[in-house]
LOTIGU-657684 format. One record per residue: residue in one letter; x, y, z of N, C-alpha, C in turn. Coordinates in steps of 0.2 Angstrom, whole numbers, plus 5000, padded with zeros to 4 digits. Last residue first. Layout:
REM LOTIGU-657684
aXYZXYZXYZ
...
***
This chain:
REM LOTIGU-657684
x540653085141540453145144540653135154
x540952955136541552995137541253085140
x539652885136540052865142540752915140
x539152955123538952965132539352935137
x539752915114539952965116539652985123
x539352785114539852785114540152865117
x537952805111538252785118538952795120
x538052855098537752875104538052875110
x538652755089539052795090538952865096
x537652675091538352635094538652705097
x536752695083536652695090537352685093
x537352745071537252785076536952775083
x537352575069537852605070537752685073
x535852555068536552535074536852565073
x534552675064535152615061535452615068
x533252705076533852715073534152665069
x531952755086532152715082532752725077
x532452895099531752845094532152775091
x533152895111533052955103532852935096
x532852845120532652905120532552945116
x533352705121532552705117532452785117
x534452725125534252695120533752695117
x534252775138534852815132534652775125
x533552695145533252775141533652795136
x534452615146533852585141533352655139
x535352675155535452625150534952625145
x534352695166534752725162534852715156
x534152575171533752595169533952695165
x535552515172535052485168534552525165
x535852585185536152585178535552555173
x534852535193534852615192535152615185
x535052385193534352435190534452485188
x536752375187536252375193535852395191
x537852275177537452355177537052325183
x538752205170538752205180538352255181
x538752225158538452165159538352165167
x538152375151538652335156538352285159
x537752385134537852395140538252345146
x538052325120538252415122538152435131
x537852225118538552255119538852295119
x536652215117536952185122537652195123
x536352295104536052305112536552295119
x536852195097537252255097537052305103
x536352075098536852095099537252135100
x534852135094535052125102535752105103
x535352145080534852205083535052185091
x535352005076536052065074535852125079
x534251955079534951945084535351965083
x533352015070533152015077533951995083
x533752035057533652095061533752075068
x533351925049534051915052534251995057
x532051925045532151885050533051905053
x532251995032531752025037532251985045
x532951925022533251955025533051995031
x531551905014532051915014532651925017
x529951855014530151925017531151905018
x529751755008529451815004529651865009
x530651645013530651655006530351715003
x530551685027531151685024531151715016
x529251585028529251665028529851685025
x529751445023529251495018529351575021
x530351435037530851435030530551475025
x529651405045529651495046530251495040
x528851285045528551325040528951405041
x529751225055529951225049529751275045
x529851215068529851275066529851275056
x530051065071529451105075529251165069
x531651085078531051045073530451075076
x533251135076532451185078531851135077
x534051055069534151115073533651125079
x533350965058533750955064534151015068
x532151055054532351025057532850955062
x533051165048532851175054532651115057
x533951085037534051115044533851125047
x532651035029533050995034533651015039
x532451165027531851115029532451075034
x533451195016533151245022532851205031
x533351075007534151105012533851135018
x532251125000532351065004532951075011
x532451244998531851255000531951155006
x534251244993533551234991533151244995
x535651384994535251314998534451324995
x536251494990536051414987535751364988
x536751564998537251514998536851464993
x535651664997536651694995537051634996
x534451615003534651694998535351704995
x534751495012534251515006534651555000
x535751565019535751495014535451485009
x535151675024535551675020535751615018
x534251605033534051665028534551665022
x534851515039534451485035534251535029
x535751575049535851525045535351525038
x534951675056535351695053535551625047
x533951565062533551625055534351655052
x534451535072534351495065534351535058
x534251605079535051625079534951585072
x532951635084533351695079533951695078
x532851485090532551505083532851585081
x533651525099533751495096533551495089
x532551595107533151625105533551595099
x531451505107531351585103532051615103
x532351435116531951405111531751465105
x532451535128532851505125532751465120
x531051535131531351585130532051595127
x530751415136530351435127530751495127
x531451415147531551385143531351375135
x530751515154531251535153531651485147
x529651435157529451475151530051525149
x530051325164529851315157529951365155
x530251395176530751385172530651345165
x529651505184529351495180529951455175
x530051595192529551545198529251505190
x530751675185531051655194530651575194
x530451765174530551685172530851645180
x530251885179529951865177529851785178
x531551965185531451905189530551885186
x532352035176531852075178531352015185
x533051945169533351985175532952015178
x531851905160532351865164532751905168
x531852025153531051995156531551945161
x532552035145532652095151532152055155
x532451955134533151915141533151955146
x531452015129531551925131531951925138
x532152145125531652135130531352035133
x532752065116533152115122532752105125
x531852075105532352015109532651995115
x531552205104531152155107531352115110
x532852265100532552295106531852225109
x532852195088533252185092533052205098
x531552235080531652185083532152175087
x532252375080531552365084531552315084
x533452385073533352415081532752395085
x533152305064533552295068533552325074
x532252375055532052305057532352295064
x531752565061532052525059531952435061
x530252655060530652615064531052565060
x529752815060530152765057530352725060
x529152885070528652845068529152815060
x530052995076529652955082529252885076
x530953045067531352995070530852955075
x529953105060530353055058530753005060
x529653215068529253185068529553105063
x530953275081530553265073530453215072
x530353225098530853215091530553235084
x529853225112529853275108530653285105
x528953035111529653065113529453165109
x528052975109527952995114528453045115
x528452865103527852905096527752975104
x529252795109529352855102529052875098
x528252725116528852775119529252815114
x527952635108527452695112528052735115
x528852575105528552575099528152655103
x529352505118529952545113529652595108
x528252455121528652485126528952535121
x527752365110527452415112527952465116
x528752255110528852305103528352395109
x529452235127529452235120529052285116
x529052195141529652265138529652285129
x527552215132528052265138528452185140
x527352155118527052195121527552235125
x528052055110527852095107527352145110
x528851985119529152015114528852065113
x527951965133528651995132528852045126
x527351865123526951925127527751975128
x528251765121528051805116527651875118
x528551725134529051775129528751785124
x527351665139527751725142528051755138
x527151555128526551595128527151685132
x528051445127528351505123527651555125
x527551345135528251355137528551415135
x526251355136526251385140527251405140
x525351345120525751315123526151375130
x523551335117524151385117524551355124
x522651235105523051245115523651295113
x521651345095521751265098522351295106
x521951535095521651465092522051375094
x522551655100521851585104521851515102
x523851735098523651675095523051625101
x523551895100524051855103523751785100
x524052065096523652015090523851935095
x524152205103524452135102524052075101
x524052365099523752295098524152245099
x523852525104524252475103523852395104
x522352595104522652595106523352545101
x521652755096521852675091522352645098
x521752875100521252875097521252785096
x522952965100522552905107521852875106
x523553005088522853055092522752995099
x524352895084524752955088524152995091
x523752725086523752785080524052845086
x524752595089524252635092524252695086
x525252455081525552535083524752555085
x525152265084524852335080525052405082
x526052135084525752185086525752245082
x525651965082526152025082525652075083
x525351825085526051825085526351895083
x524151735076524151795080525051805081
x523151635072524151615071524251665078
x521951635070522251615064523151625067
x521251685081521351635081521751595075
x521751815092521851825085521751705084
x521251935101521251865100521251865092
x522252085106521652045104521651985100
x522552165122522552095118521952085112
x523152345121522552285123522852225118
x524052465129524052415124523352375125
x524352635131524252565135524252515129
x525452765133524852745131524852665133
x526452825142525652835145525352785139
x528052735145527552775140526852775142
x529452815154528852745153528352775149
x531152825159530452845155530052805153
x531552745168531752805168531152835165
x531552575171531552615163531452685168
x531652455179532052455176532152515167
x530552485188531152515191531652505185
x529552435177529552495182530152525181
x529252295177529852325172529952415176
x528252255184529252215187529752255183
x527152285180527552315188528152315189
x527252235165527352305168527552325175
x527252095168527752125166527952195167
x525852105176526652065176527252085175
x525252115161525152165169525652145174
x525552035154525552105152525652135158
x524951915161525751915160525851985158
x523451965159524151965165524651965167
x523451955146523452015150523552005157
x523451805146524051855143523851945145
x522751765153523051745153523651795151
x521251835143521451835153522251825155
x521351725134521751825133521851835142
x521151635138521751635135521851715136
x519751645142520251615147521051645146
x519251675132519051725137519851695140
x519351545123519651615119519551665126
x518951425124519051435129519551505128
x518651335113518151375115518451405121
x519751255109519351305103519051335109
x520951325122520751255118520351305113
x521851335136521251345133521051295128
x523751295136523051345142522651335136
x524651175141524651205137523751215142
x526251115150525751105147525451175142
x527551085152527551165153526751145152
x527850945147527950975154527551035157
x527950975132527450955135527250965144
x529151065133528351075130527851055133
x529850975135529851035139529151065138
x529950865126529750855133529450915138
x530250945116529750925117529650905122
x531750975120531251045118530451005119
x532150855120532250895127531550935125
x532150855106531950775109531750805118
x533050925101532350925099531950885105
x534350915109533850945109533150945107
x534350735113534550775108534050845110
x535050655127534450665123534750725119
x535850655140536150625133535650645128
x535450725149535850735147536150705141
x533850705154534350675155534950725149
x533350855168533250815158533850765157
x533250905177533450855179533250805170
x533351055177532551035178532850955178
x534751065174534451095179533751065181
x534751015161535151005167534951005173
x534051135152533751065155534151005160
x535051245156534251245158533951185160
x536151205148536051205157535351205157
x535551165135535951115140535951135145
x535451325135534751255135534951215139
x536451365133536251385138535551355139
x536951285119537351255126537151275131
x536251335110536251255114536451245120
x536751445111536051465114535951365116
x538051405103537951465110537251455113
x537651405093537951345097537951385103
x537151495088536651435088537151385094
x538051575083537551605090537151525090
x538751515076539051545082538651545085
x538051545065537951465068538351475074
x537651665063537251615063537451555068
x538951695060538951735066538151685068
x538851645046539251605053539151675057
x537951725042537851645040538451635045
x538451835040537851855046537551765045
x539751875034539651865041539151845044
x539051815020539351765022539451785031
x538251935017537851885019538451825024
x539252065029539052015023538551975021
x538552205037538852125037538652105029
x538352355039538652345032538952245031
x536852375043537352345045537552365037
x535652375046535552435046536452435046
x534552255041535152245049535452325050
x533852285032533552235037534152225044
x534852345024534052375025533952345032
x535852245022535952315024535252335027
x534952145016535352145024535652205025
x534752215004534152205010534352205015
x535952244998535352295000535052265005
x536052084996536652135000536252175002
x535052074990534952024995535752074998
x535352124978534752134980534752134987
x536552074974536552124974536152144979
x535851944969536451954975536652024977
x535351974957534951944964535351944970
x535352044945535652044951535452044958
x534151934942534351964940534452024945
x533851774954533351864951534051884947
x534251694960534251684954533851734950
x534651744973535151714968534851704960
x533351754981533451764976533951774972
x532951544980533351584984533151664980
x532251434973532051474979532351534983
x531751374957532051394961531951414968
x530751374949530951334952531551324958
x529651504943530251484946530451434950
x528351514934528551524941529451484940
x527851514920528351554922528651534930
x526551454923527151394920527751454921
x525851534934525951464934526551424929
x525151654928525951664929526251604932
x523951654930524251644923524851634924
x523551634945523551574938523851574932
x523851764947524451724948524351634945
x522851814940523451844938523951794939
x521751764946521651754939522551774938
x522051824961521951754959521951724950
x521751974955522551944957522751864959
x520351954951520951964946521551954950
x519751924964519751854958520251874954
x520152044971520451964974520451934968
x519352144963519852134965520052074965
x517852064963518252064958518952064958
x517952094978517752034974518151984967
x518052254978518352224981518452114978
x516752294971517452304968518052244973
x515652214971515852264966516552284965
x515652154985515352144979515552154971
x515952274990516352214992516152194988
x514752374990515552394987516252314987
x513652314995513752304986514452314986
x514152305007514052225006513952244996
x514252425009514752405010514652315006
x512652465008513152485004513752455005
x512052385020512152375013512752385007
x512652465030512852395028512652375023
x511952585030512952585029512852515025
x510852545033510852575024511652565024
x510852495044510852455040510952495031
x511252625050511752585051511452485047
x510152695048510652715046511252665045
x509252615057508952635051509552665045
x509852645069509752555068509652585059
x511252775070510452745072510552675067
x512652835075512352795070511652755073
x512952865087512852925082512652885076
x513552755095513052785096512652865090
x514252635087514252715088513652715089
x514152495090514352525094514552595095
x514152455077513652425081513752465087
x515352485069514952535068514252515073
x516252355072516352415075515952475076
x515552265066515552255071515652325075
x515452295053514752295055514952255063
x516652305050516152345048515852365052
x517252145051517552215057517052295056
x516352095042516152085047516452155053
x516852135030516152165032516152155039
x518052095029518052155029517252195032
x517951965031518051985036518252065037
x516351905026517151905024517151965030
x515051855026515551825029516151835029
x514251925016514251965025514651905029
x514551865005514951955008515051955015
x515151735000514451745005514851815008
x515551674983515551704989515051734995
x514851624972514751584978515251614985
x515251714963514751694963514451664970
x516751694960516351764964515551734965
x517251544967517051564960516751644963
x517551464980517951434972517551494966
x517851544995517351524990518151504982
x518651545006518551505002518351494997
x518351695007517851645012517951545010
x519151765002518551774999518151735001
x520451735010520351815012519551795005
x520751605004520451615009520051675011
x521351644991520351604990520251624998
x522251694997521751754994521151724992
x523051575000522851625004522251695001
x522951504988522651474993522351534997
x523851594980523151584978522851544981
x524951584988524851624986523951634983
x525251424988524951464993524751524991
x525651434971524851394976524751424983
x526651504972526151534971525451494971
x527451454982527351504983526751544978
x527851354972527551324977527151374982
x528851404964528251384960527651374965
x529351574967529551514966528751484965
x529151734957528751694964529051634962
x529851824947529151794948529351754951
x530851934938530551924944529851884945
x531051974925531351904926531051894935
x530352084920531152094922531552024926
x529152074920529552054911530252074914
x528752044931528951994927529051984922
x528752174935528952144939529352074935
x527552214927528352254925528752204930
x526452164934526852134927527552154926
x526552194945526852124947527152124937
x525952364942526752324947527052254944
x524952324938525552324932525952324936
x524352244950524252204943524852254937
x524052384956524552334959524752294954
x523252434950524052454947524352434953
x522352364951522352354946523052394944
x521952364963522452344963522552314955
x521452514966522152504966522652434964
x520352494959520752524957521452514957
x519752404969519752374962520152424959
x519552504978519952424979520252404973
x518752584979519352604976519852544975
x517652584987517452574981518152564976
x518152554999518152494996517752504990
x518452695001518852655001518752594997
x516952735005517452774998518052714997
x516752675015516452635009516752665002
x517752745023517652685023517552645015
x516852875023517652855021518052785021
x515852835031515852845024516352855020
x516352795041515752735038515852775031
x516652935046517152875044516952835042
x515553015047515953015041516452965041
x514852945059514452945052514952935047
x516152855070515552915067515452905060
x517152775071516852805076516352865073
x518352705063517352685063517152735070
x519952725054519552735060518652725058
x520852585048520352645046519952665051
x521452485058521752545056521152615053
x520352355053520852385061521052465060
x520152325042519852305047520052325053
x521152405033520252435033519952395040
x522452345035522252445037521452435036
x522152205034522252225041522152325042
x522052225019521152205024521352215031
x523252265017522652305016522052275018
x524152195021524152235025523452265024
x523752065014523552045021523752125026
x524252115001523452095001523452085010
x525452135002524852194999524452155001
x526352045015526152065008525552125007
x526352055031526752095026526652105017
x526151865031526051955035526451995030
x525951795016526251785022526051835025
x525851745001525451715007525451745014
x525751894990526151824993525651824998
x526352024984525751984983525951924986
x527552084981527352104985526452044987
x528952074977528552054974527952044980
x530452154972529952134978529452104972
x530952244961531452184962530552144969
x530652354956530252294953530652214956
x531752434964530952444965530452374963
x533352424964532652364964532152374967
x533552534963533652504955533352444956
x533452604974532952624970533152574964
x534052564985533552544983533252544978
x534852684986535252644984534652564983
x533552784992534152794984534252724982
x533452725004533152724999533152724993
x535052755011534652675009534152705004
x534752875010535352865006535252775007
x533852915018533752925012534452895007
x534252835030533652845027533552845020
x535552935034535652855031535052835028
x534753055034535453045028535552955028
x534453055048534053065040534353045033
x535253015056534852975052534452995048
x536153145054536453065052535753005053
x535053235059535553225050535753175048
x534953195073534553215065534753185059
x536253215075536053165080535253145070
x536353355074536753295070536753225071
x535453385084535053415076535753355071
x535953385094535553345095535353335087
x537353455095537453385094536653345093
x537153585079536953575088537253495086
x538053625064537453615068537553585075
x539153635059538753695061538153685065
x539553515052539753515057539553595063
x538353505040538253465048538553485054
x537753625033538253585036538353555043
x536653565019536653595027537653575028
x536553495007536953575008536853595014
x536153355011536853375011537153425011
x534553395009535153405016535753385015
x534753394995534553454999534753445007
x534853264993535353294990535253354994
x533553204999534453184999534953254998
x532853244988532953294996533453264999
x533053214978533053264977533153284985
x532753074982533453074978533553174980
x531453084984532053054988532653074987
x531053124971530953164978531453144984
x531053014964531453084962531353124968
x530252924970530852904969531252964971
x528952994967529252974975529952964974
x528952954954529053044958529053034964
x528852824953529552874950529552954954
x527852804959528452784961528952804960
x526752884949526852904956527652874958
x526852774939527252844939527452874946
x526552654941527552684940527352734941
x525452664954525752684948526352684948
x524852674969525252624967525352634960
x524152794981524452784974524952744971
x523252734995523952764991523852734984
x521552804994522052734994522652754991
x520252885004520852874997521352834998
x519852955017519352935011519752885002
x519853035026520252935024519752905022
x520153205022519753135026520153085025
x521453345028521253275025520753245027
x521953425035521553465032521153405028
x522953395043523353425037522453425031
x522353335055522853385054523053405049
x521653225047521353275050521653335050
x522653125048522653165043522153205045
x523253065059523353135057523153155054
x523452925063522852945065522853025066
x524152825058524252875061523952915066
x523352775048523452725052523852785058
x523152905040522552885043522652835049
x524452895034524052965036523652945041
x524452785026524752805033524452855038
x523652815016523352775022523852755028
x524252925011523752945014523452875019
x525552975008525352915008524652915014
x526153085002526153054996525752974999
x526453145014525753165010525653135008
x527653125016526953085022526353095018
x528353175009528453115007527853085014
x528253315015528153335007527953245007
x528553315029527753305025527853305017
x529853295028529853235031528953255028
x530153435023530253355018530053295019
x529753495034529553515027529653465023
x530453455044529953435044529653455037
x532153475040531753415041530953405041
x531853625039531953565032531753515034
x531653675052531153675047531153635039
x533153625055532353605058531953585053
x533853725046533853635046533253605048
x532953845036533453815042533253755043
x533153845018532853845025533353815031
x533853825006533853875009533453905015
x532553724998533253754997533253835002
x531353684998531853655002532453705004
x530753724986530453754991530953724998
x531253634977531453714977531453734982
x530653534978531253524979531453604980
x529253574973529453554980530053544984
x529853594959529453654965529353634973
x529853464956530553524956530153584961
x528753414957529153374962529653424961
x527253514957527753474953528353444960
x526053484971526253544966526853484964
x525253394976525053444977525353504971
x525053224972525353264973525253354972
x523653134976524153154971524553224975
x522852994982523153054981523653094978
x521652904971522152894977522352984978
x520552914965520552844968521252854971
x519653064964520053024960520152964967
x518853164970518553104966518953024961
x518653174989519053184982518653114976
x518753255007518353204999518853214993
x519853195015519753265009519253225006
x520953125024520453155025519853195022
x521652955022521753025022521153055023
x522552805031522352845026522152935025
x523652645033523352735035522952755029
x524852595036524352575038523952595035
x526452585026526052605030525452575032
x528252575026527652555023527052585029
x529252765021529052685027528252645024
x529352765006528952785011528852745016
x530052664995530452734998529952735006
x529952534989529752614985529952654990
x530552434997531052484990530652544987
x529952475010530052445006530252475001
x529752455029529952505025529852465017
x529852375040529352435040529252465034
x529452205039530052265037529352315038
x528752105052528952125045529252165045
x528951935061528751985060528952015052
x527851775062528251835063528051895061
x526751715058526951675062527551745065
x524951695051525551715053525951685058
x524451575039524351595047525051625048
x524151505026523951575027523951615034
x524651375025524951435022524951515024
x524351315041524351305033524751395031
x525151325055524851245053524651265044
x526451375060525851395058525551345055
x527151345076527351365069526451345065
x526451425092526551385086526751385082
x526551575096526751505099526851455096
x527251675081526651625085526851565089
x528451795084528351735083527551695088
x527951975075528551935080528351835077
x527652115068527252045069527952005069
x526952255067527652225067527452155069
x526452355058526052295059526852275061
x526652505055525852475057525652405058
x527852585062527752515060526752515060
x527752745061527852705057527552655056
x527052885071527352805070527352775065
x527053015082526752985076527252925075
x526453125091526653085090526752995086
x525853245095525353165094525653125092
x526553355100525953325103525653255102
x527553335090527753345098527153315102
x526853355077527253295079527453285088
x526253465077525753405076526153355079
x527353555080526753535087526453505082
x527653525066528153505074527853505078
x526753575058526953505058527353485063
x526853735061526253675063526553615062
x527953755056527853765063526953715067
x528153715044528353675047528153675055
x526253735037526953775039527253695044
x525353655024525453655032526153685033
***
């Protein structure tokens, strides 16, 4: 595809990165396998992480690269900067075809989503070398020759790739297979059950091409972990009972393949829900699909699960008693990388462990008044306040009352919209929908860039959903939050890298931010419980700072962990376990809003404000410090 075609693909449909950002479940998660937050976009293999898939019949089991990796590199060399940007930014979207799909592009480039990314060392190597290679190929531009907007470019293309370099010597360092959001196993049932598009004959068939390929990939999932574990990398010990809890569940529970029940697992059922309602599919048609997908589950998927269940049985007396990654081979290293990755920061673990408990004492004290004010006695301990508050604020629905509950939260959505209006200059056309999530729910889904897929906010139905944290979660992960910021840079006319990369920091930070914008925005007026879950959620990201790094760089055991949140935060405990497999993810959200927070004027009026938050959100997703260095230069214009 010419660059000139990939710019208007990118101007007009606008494309996106996160395919699953997932914030905090009103409740902490009652067993191993319920979400509860959010996740990194990206991951040591290079290619933002994805959703998606691609368009081309093909017989092999993933996509391969078109022409050699030096001929690609070559073909760089010597173009104008634009058309480099877009010409690199497809050489590394090719490479991933079920992004392709969660994107809702691959069409455009001539593709079905019929294929599963390519997880082999090799391929990784050649993704690596390409990194490295087109790194180096924007360096020969020169920056200071070019426009303020195209510098504006370079500087996060160049951070981008010069994190993912400095990645590359812990590619085997992750471990990607775990209980939590974000691992291989809970993205890849969320891109087929949600993301793979079902609206016509040939997507039911690219579909089932898919799940014939299950067992393929993750058979070079299976060398990943091993290469992973002749390098001393393996899962603490307790992380791997979850770990093969959660995956018995993804097979219905079942104890043996044999005793799985197909047309109950949640692959078939999204299947056979979706295709119920194409009209281009007749009853006669649409039972032959269902068969076929009930043998391909059967046959390869099945299997699949049993072998990475059989995988992490073997690797039982290896597991690691430990918790932190301090005890990875250059595990400290690692966990510096991440917090760079994950804050977009040069802080240390040590600053971002007391700017931790700085902020923690700070959010106490904004509680303190909260419950002062509601007439809380003043001697009681937080925890002790946090519960009464709770209960106060009562709770909405129950098992059977799932209509009631989204009702609720698509209003606080519709709520939120009116009252945010005056406070944004640019507002995004696409829309969001609720969808009942009874297992935890707590995040949200990118719409695909065709309008085809809208945005998801996954919100938690199941048992009572408590009413003190219900508003700020809606908040977070819908308007002002993730969707706001998320559709509004798949909406921007930016290279197409800067609208569907999203950094941890700037995206959960902007969320955060949207908490406290919901608060001025006179949201929480008439509602002072829910302004209090809102300080409660803040608190929990000033903890995260603490605990992440206790865990990961101070040594603190899985025990230590526990008992500070509990006496901190009680309640929250299980978000210790997230920490453990997503490392340094969590410390994005308050390094991210306080750098928000301290770029604009605290006396700012609507008008400003809404200013303010264009200049932010205008030029997509970014590292902080080029957002700093943005604004900084707009107030000397």
């Amino acid at each position: 595809m010419s660059s000139t075609r990939l710019r208007v693909l990118v101007v007009t449909l606008s494309i996106i990165v996160i395919g699953c950002t997932t914030d905090d479940a009103e409740t902490p998660p009652s067993h191993p396998g319920e979400a509860t937050t959010a996740t990194p976009a990206t991951s040591t293999t290079g290619v933002p992480a994805p959703t998606t898939t691609a368009v081309i019949s093909t017989t092999t089991t993933t996509a391969a690269p078109a022409t050699t990796t030096a001929a690609q590199l070559d073909a760089l060399v010597g173009i104008p900067f634009d058309e480099f940007l877009d010409e690199s930014f497809e050489i590394l979207l090719l490479r991933r075809p079920q992004f392709l799909t969660s994107l809702g592009v691959a069409e455009q480039f001539g593709l079905r989503n019929d294929v599963l990314d390519d997880l082999s060392p090799e391929f990784l190597a050649e993704t690596q070398a390409l990194e490295a290679g087109i790194l180096d190929a924007l360096r020969t531009h020169d920056r200071a020759a070019l426009a303020d907007a195209q510098r504006v470019s370079f500087d996060v293309a160049e951070w981008y790739l010069d994190q993912r370099v400095r990645g590359h010597r812990f590619a085997y360092h992750e471990y990607p297979v775990h209980h939590f959001v974000n691992s291989y196993n809970f993205n890849l049932i969320l891109f087929l059950s949600e993301e793979h598009p079902l609206g016509s004959p040939a997507d039911a068939e690219d579909f089932i091409a898919r799940l014939s390929l299950i067992d393929d990939q993750v058979a070079q999932m299976l060398e990943r972990l091993r290469i992973s574990e002749s390098r001393g990398v393996v899962p603490t010990r307790f992380l791997v009972d979850w770990t093969i809890h959660t995956l018995r569940e993804d097979l219905g529970g079942a104890a043996s393949p044999e005793s799985v029940r197909i047309t109950s697992l949640p692959l078939y059922r999204a299947f056979a829900d979706r295709i119920a309602s194409v009209a281009a599919i007749d009853e006669d048609t649409r039972a032959g699909l269902l068969d076929r997908v009930e043998t391909e589950l059967a046959e390869s998927f099945v299997p699949a699960w049993e072998a990475l269940i059989g995988h992490m049985e073997q690797i039982k007396p290896q597991a690691s008693p430990d918790d932190g990654l301090w005890r990875l081979p250059d595990g400290q290293e690692y966990y510096a990388w991440l917090l760079r990755d994950h804050t977009s920061t040069d802080l240390t673990p040590d600053e971002v462990h007391e700017m931790g408990l700085r902020e923690v004492a700070r959010v106490e004290e904004e509680l303190r008044a909260a419950f002062t004010a509601l007439g809380y006695p003043e001697d009681d301990s937080i925890n002790a306040l946090r519960e009464r508050a709770r209960s106060d604020a009562g709770y909405l629905g129950g098992s059977t009352a799932t209509a009631e509950v989204v009702a609720a939260y698509e209003e606080l959505i519709a709520d939120a919209e009116e009252a945010a209006r005056p406070f944004f200059g640019v507002w995004p056309q696409a829309r969001v929908r609720v969808v009942a999530d009874a297992g935890g729910g707590g995040y949200y889904v990118a719409g695909s860039v065709d309008g085809s897929r809208e945005g998801a906010f996954h919100a938690g139905v199941g048992g009572n959903v408590s009413l003190l944290t219900m508003p700020t979660i809606t908040y977070h992960e819908a308007v002002p939050g993730h969707h706001t910021q998320i559709a509004i840079a798949q909406e921007l006319d930016l290279p197409g890298f800067r609208r569907f990369i999203q950094y941890n920091a700037f995206a959960e930070g902007w969320a955060l931010y949207a908490e406290r914008l919901a608060a001025e925005m006179g949201l929480y007026d008439d509602d002072p419980y829910g302004n209090i879950g809102r300080l409660e959620l803040e608190l929990l990201r000033a903890v995260r700072l603490v605990v992440d790094t206790g865990i990961h760089a101070l040594g603190w055991t899985r025990e230590e962990a526990h008992a500070y949140m509990d006496e901190t935060i009680a309640g929250w405990g299980p978000e210790v376990e997230r920490y453990m497999v997503l490392p340094g993810q969590a410390t994005g959200y308050m390094i991210g809003m306080r750098t928000i927070m301290g770029l604009r004027d605290e006396a700012a009026g609507v008008e400003e404000l809404a200013a303010f938050h264009d200049l932010i959100l205008g030029g997509g997703s970014m590292p902080l410090g080029i957002l700093e260095a943005i604004v900084t230069a707009s107030e000397g214009e």
